[in-house]
Structure formats: structure tokens, C-alpha cells
PDB file of N, CA, C and O in Angstrom:
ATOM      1  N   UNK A   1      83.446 108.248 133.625  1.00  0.00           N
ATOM      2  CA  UNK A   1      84.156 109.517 133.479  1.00  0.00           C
ATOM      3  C   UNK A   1      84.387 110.142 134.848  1.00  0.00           C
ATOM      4  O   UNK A   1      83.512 110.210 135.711  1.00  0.00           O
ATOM      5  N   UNK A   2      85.669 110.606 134.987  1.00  0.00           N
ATOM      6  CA  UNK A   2      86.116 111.168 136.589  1.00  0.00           C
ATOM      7  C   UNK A   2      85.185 112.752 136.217  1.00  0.00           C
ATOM      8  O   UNK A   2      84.538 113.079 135.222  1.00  0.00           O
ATOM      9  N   UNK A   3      85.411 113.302 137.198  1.00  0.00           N
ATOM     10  CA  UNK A   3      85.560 114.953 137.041  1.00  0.00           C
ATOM     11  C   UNK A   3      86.127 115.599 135.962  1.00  0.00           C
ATOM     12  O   UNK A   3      85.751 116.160 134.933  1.00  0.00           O
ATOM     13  N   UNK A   4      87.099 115.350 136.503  1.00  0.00           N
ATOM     14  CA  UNK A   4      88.048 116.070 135.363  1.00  0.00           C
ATOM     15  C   UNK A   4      88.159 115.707 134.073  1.00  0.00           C
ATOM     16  O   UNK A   4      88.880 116.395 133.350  1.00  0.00           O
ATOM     17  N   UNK A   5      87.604 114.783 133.634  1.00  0.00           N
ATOM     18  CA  UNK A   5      87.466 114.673 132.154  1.00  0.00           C
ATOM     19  C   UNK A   5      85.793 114.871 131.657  1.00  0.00           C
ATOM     20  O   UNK A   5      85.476 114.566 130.508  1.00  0.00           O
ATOM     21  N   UNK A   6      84.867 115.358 132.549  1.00  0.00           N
ATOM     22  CA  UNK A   6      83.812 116.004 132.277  1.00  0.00           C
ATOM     23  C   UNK A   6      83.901 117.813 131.638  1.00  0.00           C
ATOM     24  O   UNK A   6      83.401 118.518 130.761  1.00  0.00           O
ATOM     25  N   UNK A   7      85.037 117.904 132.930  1.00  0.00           N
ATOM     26  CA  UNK A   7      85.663 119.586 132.850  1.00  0.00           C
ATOM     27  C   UNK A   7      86.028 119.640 131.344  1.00  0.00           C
ATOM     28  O   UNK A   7      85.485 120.519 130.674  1.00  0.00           O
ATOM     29  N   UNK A   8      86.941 118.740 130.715  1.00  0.00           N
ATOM     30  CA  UNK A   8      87.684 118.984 129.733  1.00  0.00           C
ATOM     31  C   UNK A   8      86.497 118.954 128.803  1.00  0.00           C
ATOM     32  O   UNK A   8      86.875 119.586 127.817  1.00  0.00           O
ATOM     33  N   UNK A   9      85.089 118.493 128.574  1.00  0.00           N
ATOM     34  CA  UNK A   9      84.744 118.340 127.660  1.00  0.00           C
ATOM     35  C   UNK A   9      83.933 118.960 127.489  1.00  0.00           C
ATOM     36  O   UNK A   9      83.423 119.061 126.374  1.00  0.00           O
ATOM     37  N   UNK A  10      83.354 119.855 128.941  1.00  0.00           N
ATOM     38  CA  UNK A  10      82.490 121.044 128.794  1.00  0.00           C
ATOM     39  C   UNK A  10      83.581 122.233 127.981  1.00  0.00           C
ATOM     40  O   UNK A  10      83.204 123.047 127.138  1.00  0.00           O
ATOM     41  N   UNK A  11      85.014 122.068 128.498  1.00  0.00           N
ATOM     42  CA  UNK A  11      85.890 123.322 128.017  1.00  0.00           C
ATOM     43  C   UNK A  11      86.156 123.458 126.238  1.00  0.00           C
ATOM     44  O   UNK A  11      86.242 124.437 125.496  1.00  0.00           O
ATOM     45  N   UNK A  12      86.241 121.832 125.976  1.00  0.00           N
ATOM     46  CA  UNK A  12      86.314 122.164 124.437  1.00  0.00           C
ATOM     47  C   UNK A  12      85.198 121.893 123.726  1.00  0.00           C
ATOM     48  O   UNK A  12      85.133 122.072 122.510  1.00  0.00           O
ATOM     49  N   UNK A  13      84.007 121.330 124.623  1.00  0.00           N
ATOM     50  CA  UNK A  13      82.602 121.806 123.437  1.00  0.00           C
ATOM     51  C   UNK A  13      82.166 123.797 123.353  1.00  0.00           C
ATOM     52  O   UNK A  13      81.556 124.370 122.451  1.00  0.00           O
ATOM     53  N   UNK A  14      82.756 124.405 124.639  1.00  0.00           N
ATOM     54  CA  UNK A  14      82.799 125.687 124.913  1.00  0.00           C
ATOM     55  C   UNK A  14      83.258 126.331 123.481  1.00  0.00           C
ATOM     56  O   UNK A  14      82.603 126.995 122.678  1.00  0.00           O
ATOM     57  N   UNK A  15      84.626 125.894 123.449  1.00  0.00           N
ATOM     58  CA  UNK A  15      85.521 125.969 122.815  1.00  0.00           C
ATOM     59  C   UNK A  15      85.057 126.290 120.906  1.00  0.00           C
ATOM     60  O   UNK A  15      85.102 127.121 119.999  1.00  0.00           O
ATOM     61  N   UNK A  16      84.605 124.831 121.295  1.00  0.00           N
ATOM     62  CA  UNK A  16      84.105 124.847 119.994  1.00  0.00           C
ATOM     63  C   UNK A  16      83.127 126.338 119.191  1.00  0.00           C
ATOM     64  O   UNK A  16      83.217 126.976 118.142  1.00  0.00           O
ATOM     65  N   UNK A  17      82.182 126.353 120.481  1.00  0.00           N
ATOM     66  CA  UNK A  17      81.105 127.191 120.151  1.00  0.00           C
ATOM     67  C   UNK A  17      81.533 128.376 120.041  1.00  0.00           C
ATOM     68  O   UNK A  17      81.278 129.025 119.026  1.00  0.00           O
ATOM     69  N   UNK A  18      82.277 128.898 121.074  1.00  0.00           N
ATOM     70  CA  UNK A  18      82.917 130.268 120.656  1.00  0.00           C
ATOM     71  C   UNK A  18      83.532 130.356 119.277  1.00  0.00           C
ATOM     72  O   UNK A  18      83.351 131.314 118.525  1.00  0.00           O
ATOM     73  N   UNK A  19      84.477 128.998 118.911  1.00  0.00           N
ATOM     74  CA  UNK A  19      85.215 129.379 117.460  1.00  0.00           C
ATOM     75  C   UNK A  19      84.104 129.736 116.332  1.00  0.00           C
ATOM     76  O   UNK A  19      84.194 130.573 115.434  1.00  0.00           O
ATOM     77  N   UNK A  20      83.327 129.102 116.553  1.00  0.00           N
ATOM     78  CA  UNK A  20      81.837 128.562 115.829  1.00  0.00           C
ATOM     79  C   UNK A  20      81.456 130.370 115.705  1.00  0.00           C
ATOM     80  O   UNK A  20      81.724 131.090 114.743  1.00  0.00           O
ATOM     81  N   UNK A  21      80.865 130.717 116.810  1.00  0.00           N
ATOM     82  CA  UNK A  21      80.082 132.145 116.804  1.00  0.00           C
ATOM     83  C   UNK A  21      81.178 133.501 116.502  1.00  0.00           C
ATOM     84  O   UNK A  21      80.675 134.437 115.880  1.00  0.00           O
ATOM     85  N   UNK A  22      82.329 133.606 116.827  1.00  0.00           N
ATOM     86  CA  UNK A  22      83.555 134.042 116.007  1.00  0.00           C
ATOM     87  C   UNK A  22      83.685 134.193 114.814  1.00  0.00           C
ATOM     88  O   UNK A  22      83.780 135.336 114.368  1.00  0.00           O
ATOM     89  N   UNK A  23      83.728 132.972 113.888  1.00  0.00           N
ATOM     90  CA  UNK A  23      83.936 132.597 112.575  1.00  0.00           C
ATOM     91  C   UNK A  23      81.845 133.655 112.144  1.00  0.00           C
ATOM     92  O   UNK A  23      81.548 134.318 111.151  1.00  0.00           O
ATOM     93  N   UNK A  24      81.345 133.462 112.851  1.00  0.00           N
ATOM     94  CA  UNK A  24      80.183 134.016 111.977  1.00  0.00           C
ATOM     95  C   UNK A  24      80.420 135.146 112.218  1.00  0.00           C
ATOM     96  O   UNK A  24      80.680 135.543 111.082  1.00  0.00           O
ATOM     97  N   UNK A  25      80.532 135.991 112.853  1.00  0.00           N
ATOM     98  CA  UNK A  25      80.763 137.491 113.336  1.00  0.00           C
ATOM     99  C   UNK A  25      81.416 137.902 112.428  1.00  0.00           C
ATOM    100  O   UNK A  25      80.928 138.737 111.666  1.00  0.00           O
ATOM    101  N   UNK A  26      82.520 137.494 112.282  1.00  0.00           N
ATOM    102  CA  UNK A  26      83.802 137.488 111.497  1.00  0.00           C
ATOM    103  C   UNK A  26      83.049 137.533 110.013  1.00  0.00           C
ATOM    104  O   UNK A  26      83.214 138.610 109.441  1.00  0.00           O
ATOM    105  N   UNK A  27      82.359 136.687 109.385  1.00  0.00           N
ATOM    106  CA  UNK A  27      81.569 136.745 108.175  1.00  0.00           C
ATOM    107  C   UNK A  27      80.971 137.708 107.896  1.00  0.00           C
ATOM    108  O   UNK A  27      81.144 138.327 106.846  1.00  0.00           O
ATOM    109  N   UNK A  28      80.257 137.975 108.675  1.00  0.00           N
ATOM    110  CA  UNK A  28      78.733 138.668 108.624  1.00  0.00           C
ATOM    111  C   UNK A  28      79.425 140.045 109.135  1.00  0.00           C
ATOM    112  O   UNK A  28      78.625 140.975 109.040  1.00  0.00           O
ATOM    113  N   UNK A  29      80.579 140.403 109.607  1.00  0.00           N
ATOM    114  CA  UNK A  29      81.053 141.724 109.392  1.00  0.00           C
ATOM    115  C   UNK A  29      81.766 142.173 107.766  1.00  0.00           C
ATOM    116  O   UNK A  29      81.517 143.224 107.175  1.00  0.00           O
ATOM    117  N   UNK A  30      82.459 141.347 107.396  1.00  0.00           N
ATOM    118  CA  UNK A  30      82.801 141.111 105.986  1.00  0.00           C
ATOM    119  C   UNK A  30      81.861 140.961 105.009  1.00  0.00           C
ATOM    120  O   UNK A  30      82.330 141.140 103.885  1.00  0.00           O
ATOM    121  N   UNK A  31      80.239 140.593 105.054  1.00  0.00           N
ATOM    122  CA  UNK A  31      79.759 140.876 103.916  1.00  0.00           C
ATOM    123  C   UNK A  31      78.913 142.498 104.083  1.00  0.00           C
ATOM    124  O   UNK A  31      78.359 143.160 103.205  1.00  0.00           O
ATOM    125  N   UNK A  32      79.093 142.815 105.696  1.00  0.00           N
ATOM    126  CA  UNK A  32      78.711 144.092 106.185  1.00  0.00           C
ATOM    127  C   UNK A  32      79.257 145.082 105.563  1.00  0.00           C
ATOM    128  O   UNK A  32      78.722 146.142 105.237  1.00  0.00           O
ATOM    129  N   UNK A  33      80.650 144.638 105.345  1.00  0.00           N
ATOM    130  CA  UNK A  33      81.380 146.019 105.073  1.00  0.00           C
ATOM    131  C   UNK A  33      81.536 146.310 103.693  1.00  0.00           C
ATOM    132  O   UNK A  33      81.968 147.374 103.250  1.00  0.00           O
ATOM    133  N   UNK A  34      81.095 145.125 102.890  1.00  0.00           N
ATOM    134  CA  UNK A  34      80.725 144.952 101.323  1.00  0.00           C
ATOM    135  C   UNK A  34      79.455 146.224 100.933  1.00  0.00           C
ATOM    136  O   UNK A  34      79.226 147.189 100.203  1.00  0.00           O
ATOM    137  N   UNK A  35      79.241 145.905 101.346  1.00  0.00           N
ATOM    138  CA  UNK A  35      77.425 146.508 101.317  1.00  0.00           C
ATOM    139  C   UNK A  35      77.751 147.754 101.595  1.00  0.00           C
ATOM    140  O   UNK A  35      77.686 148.626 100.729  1.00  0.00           O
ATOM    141  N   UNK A  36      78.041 147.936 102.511  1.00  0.00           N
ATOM    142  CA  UNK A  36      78.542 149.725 103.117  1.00  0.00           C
ATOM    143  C   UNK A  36      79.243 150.490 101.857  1.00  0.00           C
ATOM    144  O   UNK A  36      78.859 151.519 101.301  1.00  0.00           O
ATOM    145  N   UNK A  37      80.387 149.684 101.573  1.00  0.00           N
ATOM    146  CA  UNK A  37      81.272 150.147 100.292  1.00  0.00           C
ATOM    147  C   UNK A  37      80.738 150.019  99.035  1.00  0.00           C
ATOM    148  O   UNK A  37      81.323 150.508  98.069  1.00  0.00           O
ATOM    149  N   UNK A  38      79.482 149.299  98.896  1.00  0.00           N
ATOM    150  CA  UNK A  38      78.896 149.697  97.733  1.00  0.00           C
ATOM    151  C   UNK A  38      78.036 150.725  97.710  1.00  0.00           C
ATOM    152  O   UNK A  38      77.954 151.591  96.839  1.00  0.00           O
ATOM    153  N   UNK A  39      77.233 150.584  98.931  1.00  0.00           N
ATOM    154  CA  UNK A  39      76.193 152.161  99.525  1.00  0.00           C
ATOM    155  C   UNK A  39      77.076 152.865  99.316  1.00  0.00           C
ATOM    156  O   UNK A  39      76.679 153.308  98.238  1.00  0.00           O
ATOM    157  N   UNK A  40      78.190 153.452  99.520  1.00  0.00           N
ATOM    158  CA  UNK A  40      78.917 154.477  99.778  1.00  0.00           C
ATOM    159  C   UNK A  40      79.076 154.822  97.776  1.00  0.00           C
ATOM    160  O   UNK A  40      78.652 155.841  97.231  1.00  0.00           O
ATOM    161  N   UNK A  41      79.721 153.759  97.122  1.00  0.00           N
ATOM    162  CA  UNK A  41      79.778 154.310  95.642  1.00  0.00           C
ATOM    163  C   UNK A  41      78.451 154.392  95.382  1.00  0.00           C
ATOM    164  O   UNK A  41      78.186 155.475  94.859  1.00  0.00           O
ATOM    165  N   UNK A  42      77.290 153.531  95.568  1.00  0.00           N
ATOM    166  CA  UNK A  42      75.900 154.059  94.772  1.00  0.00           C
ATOM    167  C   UNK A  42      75.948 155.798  95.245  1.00  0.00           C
ATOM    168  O   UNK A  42      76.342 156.720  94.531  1.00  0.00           O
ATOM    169  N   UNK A  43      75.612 155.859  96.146  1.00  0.00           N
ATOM    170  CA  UNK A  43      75.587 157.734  96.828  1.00  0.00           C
ATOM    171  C   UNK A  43      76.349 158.299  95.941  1.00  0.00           C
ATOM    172  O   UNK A  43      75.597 158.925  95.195  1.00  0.00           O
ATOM    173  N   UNK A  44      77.775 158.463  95.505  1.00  0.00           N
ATOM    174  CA  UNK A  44      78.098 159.112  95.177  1.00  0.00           C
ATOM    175  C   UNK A  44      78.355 158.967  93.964  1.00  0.00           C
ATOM    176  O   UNK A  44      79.014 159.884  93.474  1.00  0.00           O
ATOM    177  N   UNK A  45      78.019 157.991  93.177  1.00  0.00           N
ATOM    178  CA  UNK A  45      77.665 157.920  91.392  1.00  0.00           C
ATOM    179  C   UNK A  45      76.564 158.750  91.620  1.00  0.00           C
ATOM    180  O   UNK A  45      76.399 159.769  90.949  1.00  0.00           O
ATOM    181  N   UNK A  46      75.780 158.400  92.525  1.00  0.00           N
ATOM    182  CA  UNK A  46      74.040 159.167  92.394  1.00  0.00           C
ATOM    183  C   UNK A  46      74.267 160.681  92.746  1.00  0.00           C
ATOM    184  O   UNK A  46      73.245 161.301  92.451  1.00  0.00           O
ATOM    185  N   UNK A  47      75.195 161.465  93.249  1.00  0.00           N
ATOM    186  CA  UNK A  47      74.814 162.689  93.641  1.00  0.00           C
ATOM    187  C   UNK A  47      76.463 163.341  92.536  1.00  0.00           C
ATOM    188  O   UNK A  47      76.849 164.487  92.763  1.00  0.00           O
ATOM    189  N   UNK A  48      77.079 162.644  91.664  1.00  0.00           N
ATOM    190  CA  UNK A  48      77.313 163.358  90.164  1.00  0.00           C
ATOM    191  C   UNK A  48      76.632 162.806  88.884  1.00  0.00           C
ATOM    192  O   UNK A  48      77.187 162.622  87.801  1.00  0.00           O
ATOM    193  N   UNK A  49      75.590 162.620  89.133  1.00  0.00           N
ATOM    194  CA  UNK A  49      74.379 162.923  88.201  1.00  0.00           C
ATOM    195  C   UNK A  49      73.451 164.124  88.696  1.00  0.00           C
ATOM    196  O   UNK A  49      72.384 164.419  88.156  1.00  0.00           O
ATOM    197  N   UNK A  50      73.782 164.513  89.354  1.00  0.00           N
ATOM    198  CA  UNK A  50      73.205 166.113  89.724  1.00  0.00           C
ATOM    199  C   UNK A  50      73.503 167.216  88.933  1.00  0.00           C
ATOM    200  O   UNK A  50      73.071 168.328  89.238  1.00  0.00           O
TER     201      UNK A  50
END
């Protein structure tokens, strides 16, 4: 392997990992915001039973 095809393969295992840690962020904000929007209706079913 020259150089430059070491470069390329550090750039798209890089590559990879960023899409990789992206795609989870990306998840794990989406089941975040699930949860929030259900906290938000429990609270306020719970405070018109008052």
C-alpha cells in the first residue's frame, strides 16, 4: 500500500464512524423527544384531574 491509499482508508473508515455515531444521535434524539411528548401529556391529563 502507497501513502495515499492508507490516507483513503483512514478517511472512509472515519467516514464510516461518523455516519455510524450520527445515525445514533439521530435515534436517541427521536426516542428523546417521544418521551418528552408523552411527559408533557401525562402532566397535563394529571393536573385536569385537579
Amino acid at each position: 500500500m502507497e501513502g495515499s491509499d492508507k490516507f483513503f482508508v483512514v478517511v472512509i473508515v472515519m467516514s464510516i464512524i461518523f455516519t455510524g455515531l450520527g445515525t445514533y444521535l439521530f435515534l436517541i434524539d427521536r426516542k428523546l423527544s417521544r418521551i418528552e411528548k408523552k411527559l408533557k401529556e401525562f402532566r397535563e391529563s394529571k393536573n385536569k384531574d385537579k
